[in-house]
C-alpha positions in Angstrom: 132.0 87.4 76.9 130.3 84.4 75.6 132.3 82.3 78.2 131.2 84.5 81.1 127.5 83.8 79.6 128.1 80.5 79.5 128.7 80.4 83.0 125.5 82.5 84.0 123.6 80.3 82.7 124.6 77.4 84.7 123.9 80.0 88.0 121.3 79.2 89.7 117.8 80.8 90.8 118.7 81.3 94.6 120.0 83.8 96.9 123.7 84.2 97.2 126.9 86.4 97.2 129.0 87.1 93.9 132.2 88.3 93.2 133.6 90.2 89.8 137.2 89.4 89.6 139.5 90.7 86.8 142.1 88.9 84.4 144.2 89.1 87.3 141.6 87.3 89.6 141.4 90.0 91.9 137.9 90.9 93.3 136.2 94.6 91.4 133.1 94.0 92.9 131.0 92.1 95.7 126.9 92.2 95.6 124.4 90.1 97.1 121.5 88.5 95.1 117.6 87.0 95.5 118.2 85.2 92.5 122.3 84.7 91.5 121.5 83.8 88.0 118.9 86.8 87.1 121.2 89.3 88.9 124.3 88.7 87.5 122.9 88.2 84.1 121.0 91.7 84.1 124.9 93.0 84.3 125.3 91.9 81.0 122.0 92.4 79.2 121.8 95.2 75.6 121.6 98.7 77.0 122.0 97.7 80.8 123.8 100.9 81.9 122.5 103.5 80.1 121.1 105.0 83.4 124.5 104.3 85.6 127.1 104.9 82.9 129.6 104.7 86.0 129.2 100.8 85.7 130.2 100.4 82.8 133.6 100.7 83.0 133.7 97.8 86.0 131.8 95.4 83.5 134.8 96.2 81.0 137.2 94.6 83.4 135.2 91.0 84.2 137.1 88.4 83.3 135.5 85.9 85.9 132.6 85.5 88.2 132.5 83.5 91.2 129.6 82.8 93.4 128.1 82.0 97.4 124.8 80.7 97.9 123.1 81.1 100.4 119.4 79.6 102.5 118.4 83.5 102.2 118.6 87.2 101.4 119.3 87.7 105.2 122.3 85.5 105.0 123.4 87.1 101.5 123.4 90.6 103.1 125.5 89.7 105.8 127.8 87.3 103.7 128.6 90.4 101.4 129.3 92.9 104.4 132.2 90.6 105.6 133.4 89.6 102.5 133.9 93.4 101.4 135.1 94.3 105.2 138.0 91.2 104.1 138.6 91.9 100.6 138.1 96.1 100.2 136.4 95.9 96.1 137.3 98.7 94.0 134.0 99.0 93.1 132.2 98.6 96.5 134.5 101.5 98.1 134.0 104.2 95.4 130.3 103.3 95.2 130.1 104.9 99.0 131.7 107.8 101.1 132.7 105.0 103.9 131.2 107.9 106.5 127.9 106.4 105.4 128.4 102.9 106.0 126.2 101.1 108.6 127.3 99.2 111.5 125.5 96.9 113.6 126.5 97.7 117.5 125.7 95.3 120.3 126.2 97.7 123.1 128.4 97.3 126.8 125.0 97.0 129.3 123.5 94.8 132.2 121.3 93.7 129.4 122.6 94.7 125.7 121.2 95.9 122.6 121.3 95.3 119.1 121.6 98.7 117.5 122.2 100.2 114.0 125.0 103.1 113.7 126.7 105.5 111.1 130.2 105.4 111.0 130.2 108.6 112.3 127.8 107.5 115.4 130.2 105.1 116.6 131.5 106.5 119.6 128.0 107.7 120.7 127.4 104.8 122.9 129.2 101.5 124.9 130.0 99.2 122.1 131.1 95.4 123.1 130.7 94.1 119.8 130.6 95.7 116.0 129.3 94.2 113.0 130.0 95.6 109.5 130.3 97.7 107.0 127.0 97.6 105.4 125.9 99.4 102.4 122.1 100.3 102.9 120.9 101.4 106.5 117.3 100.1 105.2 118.0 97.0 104.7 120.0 96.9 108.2 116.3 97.7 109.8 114.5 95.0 107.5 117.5 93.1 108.7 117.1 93.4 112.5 113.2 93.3 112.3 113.4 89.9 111.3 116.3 88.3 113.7 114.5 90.3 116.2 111.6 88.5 115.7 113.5 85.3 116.5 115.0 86.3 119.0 113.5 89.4 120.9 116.0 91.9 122.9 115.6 95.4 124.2 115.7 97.9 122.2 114.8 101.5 124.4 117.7 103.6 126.0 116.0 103.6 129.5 116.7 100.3 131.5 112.9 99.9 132.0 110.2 98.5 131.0 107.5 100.9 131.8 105.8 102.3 128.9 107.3 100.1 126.5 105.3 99.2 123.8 107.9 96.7 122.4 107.2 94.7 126.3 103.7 95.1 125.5 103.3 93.2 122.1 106.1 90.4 122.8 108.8 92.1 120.5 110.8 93.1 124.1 111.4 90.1 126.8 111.5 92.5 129.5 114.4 91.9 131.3 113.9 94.7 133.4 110.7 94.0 134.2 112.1 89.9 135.6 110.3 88.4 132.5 113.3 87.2 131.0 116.6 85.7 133.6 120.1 87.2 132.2 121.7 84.0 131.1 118.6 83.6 128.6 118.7 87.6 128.0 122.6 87.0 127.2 121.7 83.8 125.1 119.6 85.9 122.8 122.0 88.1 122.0 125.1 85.0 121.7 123.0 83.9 119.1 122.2 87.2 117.0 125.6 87.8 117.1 126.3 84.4 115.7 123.2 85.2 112.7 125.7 88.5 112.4 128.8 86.3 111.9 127.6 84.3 109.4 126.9 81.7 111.7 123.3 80.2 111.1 124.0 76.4 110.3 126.4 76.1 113.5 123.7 78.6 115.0 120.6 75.4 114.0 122.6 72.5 115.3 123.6 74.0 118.3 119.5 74.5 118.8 118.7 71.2 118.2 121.1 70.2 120.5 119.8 72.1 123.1 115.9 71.4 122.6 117.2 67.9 123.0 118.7 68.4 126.1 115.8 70.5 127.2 113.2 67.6 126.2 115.4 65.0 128.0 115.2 67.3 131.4 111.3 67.5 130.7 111.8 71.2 130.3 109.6 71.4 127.5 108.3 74.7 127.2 112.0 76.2 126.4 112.2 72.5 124.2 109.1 74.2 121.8 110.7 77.7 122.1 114.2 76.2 120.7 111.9 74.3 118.1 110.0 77.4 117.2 113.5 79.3 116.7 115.3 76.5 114.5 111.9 76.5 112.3 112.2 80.2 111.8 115.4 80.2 111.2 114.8 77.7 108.2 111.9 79.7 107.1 112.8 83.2 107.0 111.3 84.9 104.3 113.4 88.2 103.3 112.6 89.0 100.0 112.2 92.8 100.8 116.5 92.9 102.2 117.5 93.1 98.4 115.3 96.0 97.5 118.4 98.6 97.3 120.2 96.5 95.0 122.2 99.0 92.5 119.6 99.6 89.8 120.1 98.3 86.4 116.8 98.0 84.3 116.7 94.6 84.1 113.6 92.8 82.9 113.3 91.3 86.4 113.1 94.1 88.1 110.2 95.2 86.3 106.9 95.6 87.9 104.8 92.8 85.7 101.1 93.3 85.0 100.3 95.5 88.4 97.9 97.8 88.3 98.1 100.5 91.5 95.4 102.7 92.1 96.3 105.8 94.2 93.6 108.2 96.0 93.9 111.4 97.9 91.5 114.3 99.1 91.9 118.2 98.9 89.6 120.8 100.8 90.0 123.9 102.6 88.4 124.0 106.1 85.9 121.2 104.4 85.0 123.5 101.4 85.6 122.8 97.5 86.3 119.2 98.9 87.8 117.0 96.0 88.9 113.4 95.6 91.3 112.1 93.2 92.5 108.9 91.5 95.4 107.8 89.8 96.3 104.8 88.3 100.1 103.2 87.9 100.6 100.6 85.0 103.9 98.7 85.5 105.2 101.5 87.5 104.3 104.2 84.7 101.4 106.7 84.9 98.4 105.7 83.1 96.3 109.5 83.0 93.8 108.0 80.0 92.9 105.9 83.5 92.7 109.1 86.3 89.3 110.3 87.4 88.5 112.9 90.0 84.8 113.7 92.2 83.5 116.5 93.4 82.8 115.3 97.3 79.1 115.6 97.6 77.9 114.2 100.6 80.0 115.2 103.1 79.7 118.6 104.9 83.2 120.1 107.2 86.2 118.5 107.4 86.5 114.8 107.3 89.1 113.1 105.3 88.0 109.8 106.0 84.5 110.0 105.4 85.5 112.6 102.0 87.8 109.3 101.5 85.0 106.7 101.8 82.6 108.3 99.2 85.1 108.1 96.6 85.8 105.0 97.0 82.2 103.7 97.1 81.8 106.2 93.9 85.1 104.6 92.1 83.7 100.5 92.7 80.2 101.0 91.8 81.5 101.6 87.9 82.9 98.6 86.0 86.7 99.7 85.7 89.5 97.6 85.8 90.0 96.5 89.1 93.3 97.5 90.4 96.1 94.7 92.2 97.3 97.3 94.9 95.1 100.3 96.4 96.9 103.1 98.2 95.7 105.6 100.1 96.7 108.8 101.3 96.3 109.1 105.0 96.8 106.6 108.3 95.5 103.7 110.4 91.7 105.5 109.9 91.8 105.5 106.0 93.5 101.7 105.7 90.6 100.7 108.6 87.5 102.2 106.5 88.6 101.0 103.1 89.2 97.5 104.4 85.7 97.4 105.2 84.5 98.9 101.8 86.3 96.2 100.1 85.5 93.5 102.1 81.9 94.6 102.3 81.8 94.4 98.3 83.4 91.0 98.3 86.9 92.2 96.4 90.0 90.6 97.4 91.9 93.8 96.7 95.5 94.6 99.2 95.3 98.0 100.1 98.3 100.3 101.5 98.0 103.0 103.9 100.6 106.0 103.2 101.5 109.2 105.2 104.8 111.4 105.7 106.1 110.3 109.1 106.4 112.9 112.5 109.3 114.0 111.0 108.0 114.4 107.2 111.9 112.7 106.3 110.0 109.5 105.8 107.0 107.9 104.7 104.8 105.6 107.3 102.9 102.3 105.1 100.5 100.9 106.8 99.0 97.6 105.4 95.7 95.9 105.0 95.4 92.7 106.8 94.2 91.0 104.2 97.7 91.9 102.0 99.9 90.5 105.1 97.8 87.3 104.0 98.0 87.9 100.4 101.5 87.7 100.8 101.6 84.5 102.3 99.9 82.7 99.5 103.2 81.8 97.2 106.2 83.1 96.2 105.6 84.9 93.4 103.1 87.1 95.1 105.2 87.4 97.9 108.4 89.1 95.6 105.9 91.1 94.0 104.5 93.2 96.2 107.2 93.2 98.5 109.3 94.6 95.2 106.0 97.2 95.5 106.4 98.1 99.0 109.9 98.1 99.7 110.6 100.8 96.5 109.9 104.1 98.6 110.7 106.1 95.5 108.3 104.1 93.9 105.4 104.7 96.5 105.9 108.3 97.1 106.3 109.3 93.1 103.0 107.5 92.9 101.8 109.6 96.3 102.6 112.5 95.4 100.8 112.1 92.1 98.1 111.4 93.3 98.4 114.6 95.5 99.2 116.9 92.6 96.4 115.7 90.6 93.6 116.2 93.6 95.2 120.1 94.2 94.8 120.8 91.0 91.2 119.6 90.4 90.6 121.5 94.1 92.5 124.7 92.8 90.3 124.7 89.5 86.8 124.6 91.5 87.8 127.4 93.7 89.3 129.7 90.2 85.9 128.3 89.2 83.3 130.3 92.1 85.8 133.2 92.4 85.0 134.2 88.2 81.3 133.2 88.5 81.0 136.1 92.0 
């Protein structure tokens, strides 16, 4: 034990691949990291397991620890789906019913896409190309937003381009509308598929090669396209990929010294109209902290406006200031409380959350000023994206804020029905 420690401590602070091997040397377990040395040590820290007693028995067996960095999370999370496709962990195959794992398909078409699959969903469409296992279908999507953002490809069923949002706002290159030639459409996805390989550093020198060769032909505008790609590529920021980790309460993982302020709205038809706040410590309810209001200026049914007066109630007193807002509701909540806050001169990120069309999952929407937020540094940047990428973490805090404005709503209307 105090050799393994020995060696953590040498680990270092970057993203990366590691492997638990056995006195034997053969591989128990393969996970990917943000930080190598704070991940593998939380294995290994006093009461570690006491809410997964099934890993346990795994960190029994360690004998040795080996480790891959890598330039990101991206790379990390595709580095450990082909090292447990190669090597089959103990560990990594109980942890999952292999029906679940995630695949990434590059489908048989004119003009191919870059889809995520089930196991099971395999044989729903023209594969030429499959990627995986992986273990989390979330982090796939986080996965594919950003290489798509790199290097844009279709994404719809219908081999069109009419109606396509995607076309409209740059994330599509429309090859079925002519905006895009084949050999560059194909190019794109030569070059996912090498990001999916494990490929990125043969991937950047075969780019600088070619905006070379494009500069020396004078064809300069697909010379600053090749630059703009080998840039991103070098700058991806992916912090949000390794929020699926396994969950051992490591200090790390921790949310430190956030305070998240939750509101919500309850009415029937516009009548006995309530608002309600809650506040989150470090991830933990603070009630001494909740307050509710009786809406009073707003007559019929308008959750935004309802929304709005709370708001400009809740700032006008002198109470902590919360680092995170989030709101029950859409687009029209985030778009009204932005201008509350920015009218008052607080540099506050607020959040946006409502169950989806299908009520499976929630939709965030964020505040402009918290995309910017997030670019300021580093430690910001893990932060909230720790925040925002834990949707068990978001909707506990939702629904909270829910059940508190119901009940407040529930106990006006007990309220008139005794006093008729």
């Amino acid at each position: 034990m105090e050799t393994l420690n020995n060696k953590i401590k040498k680990f270092p602070k970057s993203p990366g691949v590691y492997e638990f091997c056995d006195k034997q040397g053969k591989i128990l377990y393969i996970g990917k990291a943000t930080s190598l040395k704070d991940r593998v040590g939380s294995y290994f820290l006093k009461n570690a397991h006491l809410d997964r007693p099934n890993i346990e028995p795994m960190v029994s067996q360690i004998a040795d620890i080996k480790i891959h960095e890598s330039d990101s999370v991206l790379e990390a999370l595709i580095l450990e789906s082909n090292l447990i496709k190669k090597h089959q962990p103990k560990y990594n195959v109980m942890s999952k019913d292999d029906k679940s794992f995630g695949y990434f398909v590059i489908t048989k078409e004119k003009f191919p896409r870059v889809v995520i699959l089930w196991k099971t969903e395999l044989g729903k469409v023209a594969a030429k190309k499959i990627y995986g296992p992986y273990m989390s279908k979330h982090q796939m999507n986080i996965a594919l937003k950003l290489i798509r953002r790199i290097f844009p490809f279709h994404s719809n069923k219908q081999q069109t381009e009419k109606g396509c949002l995607d076309f409209q706002i740059g994330k599509c290159p429309g090859p079925h509308a002519g905006a895009i030639t084949r050999a560059d459409y194909l190019k794109n996805i030569r070059n996912i598929e090498m990001i999916l390989r494990g490929e990125k550093k043969r991937l950047i020198s075969a780019l600088k090669k070619e905006m070379k060769d494009y500069a020396k032909n004078h064809e300069f505008e697909k010379a600053a396209e090749a630059r703009n790609q080998i840039f991103a590529l070098e700058h991806i920021r992916d912090v949000a990929l390794i929020s699926d980790e396994i969950k051992i309460p490591d200090t790390k993982y921790q949310i430190p010294n956030t305070r998240i302020e939750a509101y919500d709205i309850s009415n029937i038809g516009g009548d006995y109209a309530v608002g309600s706040m809650v506040a989150f410590a470090n991830g933990k309810a603070d009630k001494n902290e909740y307050r509710k209001f009786k809406i009073k200026t707003v007559i019929g049914i308008d959750d935004v406006a309802m929304m709005k007066e709370v708001l400009f109630r809740r700032f006008r007193n002198n109470w902590p200031k919360p680092d995170l807002i989030l709101l029950d509701g859409g687009k029209g909540h985030l778009n009204m409380a932005q201008r509350i806050i920015h009218g008052l001169k607080l540099e506050i990120p607020i959040v946006a959350v409502a169950k989806g069309p299908t009520r499976k999952k929630l939709d965030i929407y964020q505040s402009k000023f918290l995309l910017t937020y997030l670019g300021r540094n580093e430690e910001i940047r893990e932060k909230y994206n720790r925040i925002l990428s834990d949707s068990n973490l978001i909707e506990r805090i939702r629904n909270e804020a829910h059940r508190f404005a119901i009940s407040y709503h529930k106990k006006l209307r007990r309220k008139n029905w005794k006093e008729k």
